[in-house]
C-alpha positions in Angstrom: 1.1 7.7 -8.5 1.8 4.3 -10.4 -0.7 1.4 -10.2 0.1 -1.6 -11.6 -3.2 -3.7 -12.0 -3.2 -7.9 -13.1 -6.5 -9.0 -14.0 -6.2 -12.3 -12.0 -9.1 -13.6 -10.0 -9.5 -11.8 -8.0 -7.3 -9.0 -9.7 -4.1 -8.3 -7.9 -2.8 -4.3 -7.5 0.0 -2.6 -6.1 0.7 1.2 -6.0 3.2 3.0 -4.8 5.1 2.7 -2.2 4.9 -1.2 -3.0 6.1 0.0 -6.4 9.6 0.3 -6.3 10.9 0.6 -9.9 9.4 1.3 -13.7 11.2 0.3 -16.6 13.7 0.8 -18.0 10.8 1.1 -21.1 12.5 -1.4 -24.3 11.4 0.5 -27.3 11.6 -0.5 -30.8 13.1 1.8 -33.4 10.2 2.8 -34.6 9.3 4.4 -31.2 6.8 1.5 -30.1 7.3 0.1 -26.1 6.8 -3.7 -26.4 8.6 -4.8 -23.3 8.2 -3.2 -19.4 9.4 -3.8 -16.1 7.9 -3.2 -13.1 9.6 -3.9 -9.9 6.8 -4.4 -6.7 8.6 -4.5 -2.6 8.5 -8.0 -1.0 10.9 -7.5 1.5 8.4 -9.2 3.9 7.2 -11.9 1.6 4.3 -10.1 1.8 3.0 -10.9 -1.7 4.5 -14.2 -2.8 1.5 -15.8 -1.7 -0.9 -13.8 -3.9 1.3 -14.1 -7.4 2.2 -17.9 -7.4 -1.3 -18.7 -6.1 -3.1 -16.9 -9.5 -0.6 -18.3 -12.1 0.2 -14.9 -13.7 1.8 -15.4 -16.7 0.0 -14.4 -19.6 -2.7 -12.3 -18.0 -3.0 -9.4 -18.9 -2.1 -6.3 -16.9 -2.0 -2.6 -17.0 -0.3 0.1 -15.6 -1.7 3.4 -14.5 0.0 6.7 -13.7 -2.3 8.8 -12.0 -5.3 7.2 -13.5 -3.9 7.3 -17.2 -2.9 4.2 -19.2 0.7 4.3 -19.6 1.3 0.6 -20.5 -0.8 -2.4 -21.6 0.1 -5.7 -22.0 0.5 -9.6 -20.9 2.5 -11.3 -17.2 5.6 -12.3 -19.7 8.1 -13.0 -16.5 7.9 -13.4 -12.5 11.0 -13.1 -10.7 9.8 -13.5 -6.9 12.1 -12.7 -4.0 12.7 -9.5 -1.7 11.6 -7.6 -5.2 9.2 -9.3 -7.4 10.0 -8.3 -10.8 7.6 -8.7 -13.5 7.5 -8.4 -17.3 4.9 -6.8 -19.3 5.2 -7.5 -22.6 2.7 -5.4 -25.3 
């Protein structure tokens, strides 16, 4: 199961189901993932509250697949509607 964790104040987390989409992963040539997506249910507006009330651009966040760090990085981009799409960026 994916959790996406935001280390806001107090932290913010979804899991799946809330989860609806990973990726697509933007690798480099070299093999390196800088960029990721991660695509979180508001069909209910049930978390636009939360992420425009902790400002989450630039904080950083993590993503966990069954407990194991799969991605690392910084809040690059917050698209907020029925989805909220946001952009990790390493």
């Amino acid at each position: 199961m994916y959790t996406l964790t935001i280390a806001a104040v107090p932290p913010l987390q979804w899991s799946e189901p809330d989860i609806t989409a990973i990726g697509p992963e933007h690798s480099a040539i070299n093999g390196e993932v800088p960029n990721m997506t991660v695509t979180i249910d508001n069909a209910l507006g049930q978390h636009t509250a939360a992420v425009a009330a902790s400002n989450v651009l630039r904080l950083r966040a993590e993503l966990l697949l069954d407990g194991l760090s799969v991605f690392a990085g910084a809040v690059q981009a917050v698209v907020i509607g029925a989805e909220i799409t946001i952009e990790l960026e390493a």
